[in-house]
C-alpha atoms as one frame of an Amber mdcrd trajectory, in Angstrom:
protein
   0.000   0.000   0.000   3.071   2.564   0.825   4.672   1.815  -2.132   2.067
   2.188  -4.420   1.129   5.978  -2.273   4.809   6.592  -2.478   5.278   5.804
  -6.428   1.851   7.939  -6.867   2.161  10.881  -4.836   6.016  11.155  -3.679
   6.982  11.688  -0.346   4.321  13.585   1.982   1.326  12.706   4.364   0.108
   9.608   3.877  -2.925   9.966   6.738  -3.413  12.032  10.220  -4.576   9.650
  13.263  -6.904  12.041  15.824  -7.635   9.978  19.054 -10.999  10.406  20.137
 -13.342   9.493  22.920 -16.307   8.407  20.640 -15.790   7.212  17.585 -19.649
   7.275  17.237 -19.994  10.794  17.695 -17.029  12.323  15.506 -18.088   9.657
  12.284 -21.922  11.401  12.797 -20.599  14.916  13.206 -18.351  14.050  10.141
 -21.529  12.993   7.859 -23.512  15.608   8.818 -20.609  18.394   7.638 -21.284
  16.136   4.300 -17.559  14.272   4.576 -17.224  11.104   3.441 -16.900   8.410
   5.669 -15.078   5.676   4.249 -16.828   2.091   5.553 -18.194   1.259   9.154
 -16.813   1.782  12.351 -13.937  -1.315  12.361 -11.532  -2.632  14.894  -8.298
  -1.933  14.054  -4.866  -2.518  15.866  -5.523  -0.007  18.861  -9.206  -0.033
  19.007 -12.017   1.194  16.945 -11.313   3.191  13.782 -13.025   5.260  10.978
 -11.216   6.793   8.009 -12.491  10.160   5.708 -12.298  10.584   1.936  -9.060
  12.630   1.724 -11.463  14.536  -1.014 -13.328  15.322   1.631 -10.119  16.748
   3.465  -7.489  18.601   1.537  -6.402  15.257  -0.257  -5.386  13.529   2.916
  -6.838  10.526   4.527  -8.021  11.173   7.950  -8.361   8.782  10.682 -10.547
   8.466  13.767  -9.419   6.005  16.577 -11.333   5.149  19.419  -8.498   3.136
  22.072  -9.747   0.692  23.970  -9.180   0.935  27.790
């Protein structure tokens, strides 16, 4: 996946992570600003996650994590 971002786009942001307390709530407030959410709500390796269109946001990919206690 890097490799093919890297060979498209040269070096740069590849995503921004925000922590949040609920995922829920930001991926709702999201929609309703009319962003893209890409998916559902998914585990993922530190808890629950979300990800934005990066059309939606300047051309990068934006993601929401949830941590699990």
């Amino acid at each position: 996946m890097m490799a093919k971002f890297l060979e498209k786009r040269g070096e740069g942001f590849h995503h921004i992570c925000y922590e949040v307390e609920n995922i829920g709530i930001e991926v709702d407030s999201a929609k309703s600003k009319g962003l893209e959410v890409l998916g559902e709500i998914r585990p993922g390796a530190e808890g629950k996650t979300a990800f934005l269109h990066p059309r939606d946001t300047h051309g990068i990919l934006v993601e929401f994590v949830e941590k699990e206690d």
